[in-house]
NULO-920157 format. One record per residue: residue in one letter; x, y negated, z of N, C-alpha, C, O, CB in turn. Coordinates in steps of 0.1 Angstrom, whole numbers, plus 5000, padded with zeros to 4 digits. Each point is the difference from the previous one (the first is absolute). Glycine has a CB too. Example, Ala and Ser with C-alpha at 12.3 -4.5 7.8 and 13.67 -1.06 7.14 Angstrom:
A513250575078499149885000500949885000501050005007497150125005 S501549774981500949895000499249895008500549895001500750174977 
//
This chain:
X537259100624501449974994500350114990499450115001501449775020 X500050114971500250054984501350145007500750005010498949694969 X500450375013500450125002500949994985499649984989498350165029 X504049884990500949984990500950144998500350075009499749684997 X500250274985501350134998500949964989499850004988498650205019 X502949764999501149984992500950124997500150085009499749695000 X500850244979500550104993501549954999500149884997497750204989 X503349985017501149935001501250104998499750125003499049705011 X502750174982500850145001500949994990499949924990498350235018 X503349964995500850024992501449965003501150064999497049924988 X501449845022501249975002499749925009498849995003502350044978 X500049875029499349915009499549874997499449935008501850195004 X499249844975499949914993498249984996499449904998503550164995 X496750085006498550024999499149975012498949955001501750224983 X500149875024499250085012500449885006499049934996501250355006 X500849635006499549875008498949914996499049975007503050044998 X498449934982499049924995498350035006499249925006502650084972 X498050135020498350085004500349965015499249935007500250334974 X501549785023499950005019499649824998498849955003503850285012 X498249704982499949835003498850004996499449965010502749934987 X497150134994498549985002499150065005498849985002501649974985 X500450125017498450115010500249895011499249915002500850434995 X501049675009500549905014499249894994498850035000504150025010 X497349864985499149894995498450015000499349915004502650074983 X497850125010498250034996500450005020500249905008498650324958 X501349925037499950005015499649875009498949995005502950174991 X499249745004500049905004499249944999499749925009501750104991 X498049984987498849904995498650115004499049994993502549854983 X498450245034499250075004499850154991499850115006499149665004 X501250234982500050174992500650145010501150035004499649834971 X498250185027499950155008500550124994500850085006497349845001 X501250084979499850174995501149974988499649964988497550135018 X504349924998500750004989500950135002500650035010499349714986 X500050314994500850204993500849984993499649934991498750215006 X503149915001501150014990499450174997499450085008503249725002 X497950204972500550104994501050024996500449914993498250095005 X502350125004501350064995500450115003499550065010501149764989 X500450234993500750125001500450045012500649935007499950024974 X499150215023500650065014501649984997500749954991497250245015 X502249875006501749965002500749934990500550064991499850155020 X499949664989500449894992499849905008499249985009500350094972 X501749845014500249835004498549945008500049945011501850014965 X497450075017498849895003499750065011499749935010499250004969 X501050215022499250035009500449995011499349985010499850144977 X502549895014500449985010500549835006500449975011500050314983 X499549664997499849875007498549924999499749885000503050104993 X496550155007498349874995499250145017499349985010500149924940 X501150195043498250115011500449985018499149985008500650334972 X501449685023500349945012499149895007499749985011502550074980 X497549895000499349885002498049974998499149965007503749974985 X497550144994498650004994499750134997500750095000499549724992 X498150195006499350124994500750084983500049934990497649935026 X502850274985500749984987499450134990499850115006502549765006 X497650134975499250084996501250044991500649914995496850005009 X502950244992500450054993499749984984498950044996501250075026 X500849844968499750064988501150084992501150025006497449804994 X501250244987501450034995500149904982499149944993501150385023 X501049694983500449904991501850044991501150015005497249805016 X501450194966501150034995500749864993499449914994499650345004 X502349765004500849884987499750004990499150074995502649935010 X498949894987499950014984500849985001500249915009498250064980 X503250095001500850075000500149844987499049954995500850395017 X501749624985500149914994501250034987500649924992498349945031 X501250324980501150044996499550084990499149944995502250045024 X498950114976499750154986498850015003499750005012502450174987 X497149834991498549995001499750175005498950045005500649734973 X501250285020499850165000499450025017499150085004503550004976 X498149815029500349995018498049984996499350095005504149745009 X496250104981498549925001499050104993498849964999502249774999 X499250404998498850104995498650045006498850014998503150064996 X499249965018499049985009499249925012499650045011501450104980 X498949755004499549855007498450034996499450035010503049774984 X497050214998498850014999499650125009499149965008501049924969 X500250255026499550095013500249935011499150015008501450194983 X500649725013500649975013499049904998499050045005503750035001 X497249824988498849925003498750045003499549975011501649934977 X498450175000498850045006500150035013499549925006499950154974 X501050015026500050035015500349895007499549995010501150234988 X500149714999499849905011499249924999500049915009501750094995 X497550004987498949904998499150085009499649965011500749934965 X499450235018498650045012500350055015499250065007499650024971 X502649895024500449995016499849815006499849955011502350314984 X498149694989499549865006499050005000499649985012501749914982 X498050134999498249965003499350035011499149935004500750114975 X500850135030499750045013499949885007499049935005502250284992 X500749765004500349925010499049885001499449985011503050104986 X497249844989499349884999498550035009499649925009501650034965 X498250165022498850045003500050025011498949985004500750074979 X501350015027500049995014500149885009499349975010501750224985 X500049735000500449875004498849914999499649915009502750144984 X497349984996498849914991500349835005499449945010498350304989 X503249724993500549875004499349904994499850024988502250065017 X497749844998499349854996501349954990499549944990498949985037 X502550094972501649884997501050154999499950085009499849635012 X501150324970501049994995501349984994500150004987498650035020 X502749975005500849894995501250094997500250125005498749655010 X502050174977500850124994501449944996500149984988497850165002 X503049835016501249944994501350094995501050025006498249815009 X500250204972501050104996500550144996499350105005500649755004 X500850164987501250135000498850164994498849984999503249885031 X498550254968499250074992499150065012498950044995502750024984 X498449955033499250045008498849955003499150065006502649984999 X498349844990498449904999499450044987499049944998501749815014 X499550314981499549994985498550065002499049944997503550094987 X497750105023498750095002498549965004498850014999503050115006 X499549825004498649925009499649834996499149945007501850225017 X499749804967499549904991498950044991499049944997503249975005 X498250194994499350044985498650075009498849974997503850104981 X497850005031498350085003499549875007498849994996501650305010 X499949595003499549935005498949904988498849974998503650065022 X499049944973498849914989498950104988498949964997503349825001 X498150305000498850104993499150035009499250084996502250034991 X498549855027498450045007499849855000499149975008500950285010 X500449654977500049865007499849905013499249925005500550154977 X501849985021500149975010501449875002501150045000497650215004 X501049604998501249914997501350045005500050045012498449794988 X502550164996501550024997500849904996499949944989499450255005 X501649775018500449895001502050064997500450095007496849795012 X503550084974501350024996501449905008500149884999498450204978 X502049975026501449895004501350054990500250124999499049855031 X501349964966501350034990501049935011499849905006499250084964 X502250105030500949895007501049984992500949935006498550125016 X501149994964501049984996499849924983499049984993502050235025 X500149764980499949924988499650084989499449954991502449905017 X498450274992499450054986498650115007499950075010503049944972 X496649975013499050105005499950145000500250064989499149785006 X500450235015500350154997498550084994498949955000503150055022 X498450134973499250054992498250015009498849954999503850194988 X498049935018498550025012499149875000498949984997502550185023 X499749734986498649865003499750014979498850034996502649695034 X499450254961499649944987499250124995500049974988501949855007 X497550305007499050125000499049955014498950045000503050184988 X498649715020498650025005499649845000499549955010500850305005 X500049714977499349815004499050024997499149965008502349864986 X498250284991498350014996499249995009498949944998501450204987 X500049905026498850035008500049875011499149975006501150324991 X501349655003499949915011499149834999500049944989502650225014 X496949815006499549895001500849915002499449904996499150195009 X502849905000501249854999501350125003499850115004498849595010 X502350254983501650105000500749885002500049914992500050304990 X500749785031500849875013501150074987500050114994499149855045 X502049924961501250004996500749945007499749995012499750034970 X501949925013501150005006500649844993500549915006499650394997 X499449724979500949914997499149994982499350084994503550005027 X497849794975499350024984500650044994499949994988499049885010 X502450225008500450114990499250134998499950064989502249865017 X497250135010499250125004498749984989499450094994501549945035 X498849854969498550024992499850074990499150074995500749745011 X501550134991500050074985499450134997499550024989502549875009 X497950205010499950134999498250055005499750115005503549915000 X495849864992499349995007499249954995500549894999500550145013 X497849974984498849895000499849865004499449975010500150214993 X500849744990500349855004499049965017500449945010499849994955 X498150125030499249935006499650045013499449945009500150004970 X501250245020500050055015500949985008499950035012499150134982 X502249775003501149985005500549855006500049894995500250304990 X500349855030500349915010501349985000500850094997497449985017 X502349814989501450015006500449965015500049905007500450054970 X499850155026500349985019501450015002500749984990497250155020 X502749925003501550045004499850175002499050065003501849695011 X500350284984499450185007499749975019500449925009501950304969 X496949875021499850035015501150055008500650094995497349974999 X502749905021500750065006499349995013498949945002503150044984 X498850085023499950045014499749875010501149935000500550284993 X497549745014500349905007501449965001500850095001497349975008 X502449794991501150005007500249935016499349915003501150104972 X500350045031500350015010500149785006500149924992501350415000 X498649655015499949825007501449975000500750045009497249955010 X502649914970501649985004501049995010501249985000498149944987 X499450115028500849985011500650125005501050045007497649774999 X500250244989500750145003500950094992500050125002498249885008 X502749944982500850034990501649905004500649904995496850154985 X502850065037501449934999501049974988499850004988500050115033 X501449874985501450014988500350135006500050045011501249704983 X499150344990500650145005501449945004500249894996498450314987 X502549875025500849995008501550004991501149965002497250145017 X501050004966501149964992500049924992500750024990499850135012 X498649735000500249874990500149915013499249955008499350094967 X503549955023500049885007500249905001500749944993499350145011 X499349855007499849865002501249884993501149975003497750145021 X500549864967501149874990500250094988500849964992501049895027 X497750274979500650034987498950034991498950025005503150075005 X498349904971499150014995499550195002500950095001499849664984 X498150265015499750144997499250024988499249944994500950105029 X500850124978499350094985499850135003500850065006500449844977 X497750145014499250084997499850104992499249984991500549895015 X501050294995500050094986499150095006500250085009502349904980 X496550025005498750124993500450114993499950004988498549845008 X502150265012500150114993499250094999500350104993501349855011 X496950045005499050135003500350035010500849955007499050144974 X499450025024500150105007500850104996500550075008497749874999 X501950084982501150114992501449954992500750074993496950065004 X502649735005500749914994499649974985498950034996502750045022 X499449884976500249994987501549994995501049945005496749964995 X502450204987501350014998500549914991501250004999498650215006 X499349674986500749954994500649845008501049934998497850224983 X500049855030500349875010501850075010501149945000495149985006 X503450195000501150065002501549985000501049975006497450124989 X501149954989501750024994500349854995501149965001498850314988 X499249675007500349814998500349975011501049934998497449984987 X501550095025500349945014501450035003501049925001496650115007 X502350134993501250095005501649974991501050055003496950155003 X501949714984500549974986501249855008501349995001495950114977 X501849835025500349885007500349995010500149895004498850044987 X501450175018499849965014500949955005499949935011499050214992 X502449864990501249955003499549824998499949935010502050314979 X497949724998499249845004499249965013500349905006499350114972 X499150095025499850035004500349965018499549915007500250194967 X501049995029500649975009500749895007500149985012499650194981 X501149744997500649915000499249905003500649905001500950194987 X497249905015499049855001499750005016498950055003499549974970 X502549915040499950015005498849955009499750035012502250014979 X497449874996499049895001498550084998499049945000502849854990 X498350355008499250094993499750105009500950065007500049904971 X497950065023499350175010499350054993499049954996500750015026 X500750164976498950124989499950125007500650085006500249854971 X497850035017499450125009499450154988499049984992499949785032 X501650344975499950084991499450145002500750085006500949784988 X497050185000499350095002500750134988499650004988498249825023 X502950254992500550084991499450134997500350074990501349825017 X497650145004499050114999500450135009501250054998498249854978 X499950165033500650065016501050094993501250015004496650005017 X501850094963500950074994501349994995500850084996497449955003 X501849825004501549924994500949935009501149954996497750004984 X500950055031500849945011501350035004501049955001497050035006 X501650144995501750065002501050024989501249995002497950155015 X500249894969500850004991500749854997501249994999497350224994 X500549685005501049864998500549975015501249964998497449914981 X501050145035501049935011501550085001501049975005496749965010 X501850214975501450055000501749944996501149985004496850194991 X501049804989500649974990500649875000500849954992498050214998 X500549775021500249835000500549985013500249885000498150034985 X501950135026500349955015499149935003499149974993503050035007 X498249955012499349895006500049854992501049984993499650165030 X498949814976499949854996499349905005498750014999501650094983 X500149805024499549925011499149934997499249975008502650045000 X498249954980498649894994498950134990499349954992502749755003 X498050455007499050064992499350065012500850015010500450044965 X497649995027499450115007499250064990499349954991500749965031 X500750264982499550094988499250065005500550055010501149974978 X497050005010498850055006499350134990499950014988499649725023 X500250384999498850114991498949924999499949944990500750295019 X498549774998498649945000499949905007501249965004497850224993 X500049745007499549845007498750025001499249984990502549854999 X497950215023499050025003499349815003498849994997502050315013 X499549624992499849905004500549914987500949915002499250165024 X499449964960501049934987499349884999500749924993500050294990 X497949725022499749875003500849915003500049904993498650205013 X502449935006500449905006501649984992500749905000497650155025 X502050084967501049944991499849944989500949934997500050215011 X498049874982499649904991499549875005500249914993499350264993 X500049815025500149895006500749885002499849884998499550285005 X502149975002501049885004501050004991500949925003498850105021 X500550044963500649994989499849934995498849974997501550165003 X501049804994500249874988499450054985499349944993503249975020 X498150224984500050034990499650144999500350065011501349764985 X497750264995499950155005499850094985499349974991499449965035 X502050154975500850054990498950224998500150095008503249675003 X496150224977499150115005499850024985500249924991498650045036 X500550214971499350064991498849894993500149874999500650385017 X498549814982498549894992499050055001499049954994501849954988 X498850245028498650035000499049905004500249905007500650294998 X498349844990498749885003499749965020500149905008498350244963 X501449995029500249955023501149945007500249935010498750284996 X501949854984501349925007500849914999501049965007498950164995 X499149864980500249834998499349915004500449895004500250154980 X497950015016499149905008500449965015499649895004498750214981 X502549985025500249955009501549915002500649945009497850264996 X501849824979501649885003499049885002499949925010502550164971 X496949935002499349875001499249945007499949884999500550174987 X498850055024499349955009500649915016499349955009499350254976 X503049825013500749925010500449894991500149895005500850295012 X499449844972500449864994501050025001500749915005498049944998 X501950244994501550054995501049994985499750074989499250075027 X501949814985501050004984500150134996499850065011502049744994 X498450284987500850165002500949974986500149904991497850315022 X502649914988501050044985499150185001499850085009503749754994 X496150154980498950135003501050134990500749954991496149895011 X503250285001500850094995498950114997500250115006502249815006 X496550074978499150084996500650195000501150054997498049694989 X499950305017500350174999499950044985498950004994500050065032 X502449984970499650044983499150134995499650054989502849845009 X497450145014499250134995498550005003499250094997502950045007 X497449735003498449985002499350054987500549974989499749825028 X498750284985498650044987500349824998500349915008496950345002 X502749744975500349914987500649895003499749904994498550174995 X503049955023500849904998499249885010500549895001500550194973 X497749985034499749865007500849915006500049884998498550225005 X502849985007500349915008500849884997500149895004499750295008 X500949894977500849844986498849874995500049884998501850364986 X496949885015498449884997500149935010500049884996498250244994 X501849905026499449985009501149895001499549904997499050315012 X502649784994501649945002499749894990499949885003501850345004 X498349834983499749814990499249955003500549915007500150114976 X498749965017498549955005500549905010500249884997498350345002 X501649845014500749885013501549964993500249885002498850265024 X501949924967501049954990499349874996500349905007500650334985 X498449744999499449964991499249835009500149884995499650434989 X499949735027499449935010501149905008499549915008498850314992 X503149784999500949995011500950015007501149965001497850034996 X500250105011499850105012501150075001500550005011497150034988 X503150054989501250115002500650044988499450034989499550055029 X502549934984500950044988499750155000499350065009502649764993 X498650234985499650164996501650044997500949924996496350064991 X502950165017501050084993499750144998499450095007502349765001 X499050154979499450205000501150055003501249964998497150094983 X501450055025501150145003500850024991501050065003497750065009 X501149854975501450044991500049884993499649994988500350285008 X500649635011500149904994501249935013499749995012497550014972 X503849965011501650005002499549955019498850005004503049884963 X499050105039500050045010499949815003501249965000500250355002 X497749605000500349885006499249985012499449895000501350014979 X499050185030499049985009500249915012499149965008500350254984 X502649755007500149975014500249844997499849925009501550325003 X499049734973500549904993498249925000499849895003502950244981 X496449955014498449945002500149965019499749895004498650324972 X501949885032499849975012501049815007499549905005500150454994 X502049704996500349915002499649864991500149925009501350265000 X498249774981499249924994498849945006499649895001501250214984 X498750025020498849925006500249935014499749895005498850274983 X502150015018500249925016500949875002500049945011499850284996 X500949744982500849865001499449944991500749954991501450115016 X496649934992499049904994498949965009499050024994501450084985 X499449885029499149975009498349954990498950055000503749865020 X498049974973498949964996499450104993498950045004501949754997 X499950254988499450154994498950075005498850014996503350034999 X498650015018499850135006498449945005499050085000504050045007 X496949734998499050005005498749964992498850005005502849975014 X498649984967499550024988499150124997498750015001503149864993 X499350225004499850165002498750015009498950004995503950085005 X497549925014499450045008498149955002499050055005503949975004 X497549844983499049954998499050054992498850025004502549835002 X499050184983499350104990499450125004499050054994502549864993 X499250155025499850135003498650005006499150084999503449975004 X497549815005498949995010498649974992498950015005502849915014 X498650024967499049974995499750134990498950014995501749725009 X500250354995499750154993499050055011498750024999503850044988 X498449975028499550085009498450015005499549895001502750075004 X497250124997498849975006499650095010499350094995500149824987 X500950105031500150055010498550085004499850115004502349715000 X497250064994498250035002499350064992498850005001501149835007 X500950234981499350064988499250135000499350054992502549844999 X498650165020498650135002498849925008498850044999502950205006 X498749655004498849925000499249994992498850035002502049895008 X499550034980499249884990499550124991498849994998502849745001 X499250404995499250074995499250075007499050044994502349944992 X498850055029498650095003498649875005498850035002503150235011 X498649624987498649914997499549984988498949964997501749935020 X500250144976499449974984499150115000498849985000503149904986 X498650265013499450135001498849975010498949994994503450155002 X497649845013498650015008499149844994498849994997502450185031 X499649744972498849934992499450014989498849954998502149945011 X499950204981499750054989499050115001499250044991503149895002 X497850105018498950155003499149975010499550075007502050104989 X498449695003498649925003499349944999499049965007501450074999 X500049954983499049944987499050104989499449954991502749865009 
//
């Protein structure tokens, strides 16, 4: 059996996608699979817990005063020949690299000894690292025929992004604050919240409140809890939440779900077959999450609003939820966007591909 090392990092947006395929290869019998990334960082601490993990180092490219980028060519060099180490220890049959500047190293030393290199993009525009390292790649999984663009027509796949197994609908009670007869909604604020979902919400709440017919359930982020339950009292149709360890069973049982546009955390609306109203992060590297948001926009699937763009978020909610037919239009689209099985299908393509 083939010996894999996926390169992954930066953000979590990088780093699940790689986990959903390694889980995938696993399953389909793969033994000798190694992540690379940065010590004390995101990856490492949600990937070496689990897997074998090899140290590399890795600098940004700075998108600001070229003056920040002088020194990119020293910092590269060194991480190249800290990648090549790593390669040469590992000495991997397959590697796979979704993303972000932490894969670049080990893209670039991987394909200069020739060794296949397999790419995952998960967002609508492509980031720098995969479109520098396609040269080397043998197929680059996408997302959407917006992602191609940034890409080689003939190495390029269109899949769903990879997520996390999902859980058996049975085991995805009703959370306790969507209740029984009422429509439910759904606010994605992160783990750290979001301030423009936030303050749009916090804006309305007086509407809001008044929908007796309405349960919302609201992730404000654990940093923000006391500050809005302060500022708002109790309110009988909202539950204001820090985190949700169990956020399955609330996109689940939500009508409608109301969230940011990262690529994992769109793929998992879509992979329930969910309507949303998407509220892109304006400060994503080149504006993806506004790419990523039209796209399923564009598809159906979900209305868009930007953060500085007049405040109608509750006037979208109420529209849909007193559209039934709509909403389940919507929802319909979502499912045909979604692809739940998509680290499946790319880690069989990958090993069929590397058996021929």
């Amino acid at each position: 059996m083939k010996k894999f090392l996926f390169v992954c990092g930066g953000t979590g947006g990088h780093i699940f996608p790689a986990v959903a395929i390694a889980e995938s290869l696993k399953k389909m019998g793969v033994t000798q699979i190694t992540f690379a990334g940065r010590k004390d960082s995101m990856e490492e601490r949600l990937v070496a817990k689990n897997w074998p993990y090899e140290y590399i180092s890795a600098v940004p490219l700075h998108r600001g005063p070229f003056l920040k980028n002088l020194a990119l060519p020293f910092n590269l060099t060194k991480s190249l020949i800290r990648a090549k180490s790593v390669v040469k220890k590992v000495a991997p049959d397959v590697v796979i690299a979704t993303g972000g500047y932490v894969s670049l190293p080990i893209v670039l030393a991987a394909g200069s000894m020739g060794i296949p290199v397999y790419l995952q993009e998960q967002n609508a525009v492509a980031g720098i690292a995969n479109k520098v390292g396609a040269r080397y790649a043998k197929t680059v999984f996408v997302t959407s025929e917006e992602a191609m663009k940034g890409f080689p027509i003939e190495k390029t796949r269109i899949l769903g992004n990879p997520i996390r197994d999902l859980p058996s609908a049975d085991s995805l009670a009703r959370p306790v604050e969507f209740r029984e007869g009422r429509k439910a909604v759904f606010i994605v604020g992160g783990s750290q919240g979001a301030a423009g979902i936030n303050n749009k919400i916090e804006e309305s709440i007086g509407r809001i409140a008044a929908h007796e017919d309405i349960s919302v359930v609201w992730q404000v982020g654990a940093k923000n809890v006391d500050d809005i339950n302060n500022r708002l009292g109790i309110l009988p149709n909202v539950a204001v939440r820090g985190f949700l360890d169990n956020i399955y069973a609330y996109m689940k049982h939500a009508d409608l779900i109301i969230s940011r546009a990262g690529a994992s955390g769109l793929a998992e609306i879509l992979a329930f077959g969910k309507p949303s109203i998407l509220l892109p992060y304006p400060h994503a590297t080149a504006n993806h999450q506004e790419h990523n948001a039209r796209v399923v926009e564009k598809a159906g699937a979900a209305l868009v609003e930007l953060d500085d763009e007049p405040n109608d978020l509750w006037n979208k909610v109420e529209a849909l939820l007193y559209d039934p037919e709509r909403l389940e239009k919507m929802g319909e689209a979502a499912k045909t966007l979604g692809m739940p099985d998509a680290a499946d299908q790319i880690a069989k393509i990958i090993l069929d591909m590397e058996r021929t």
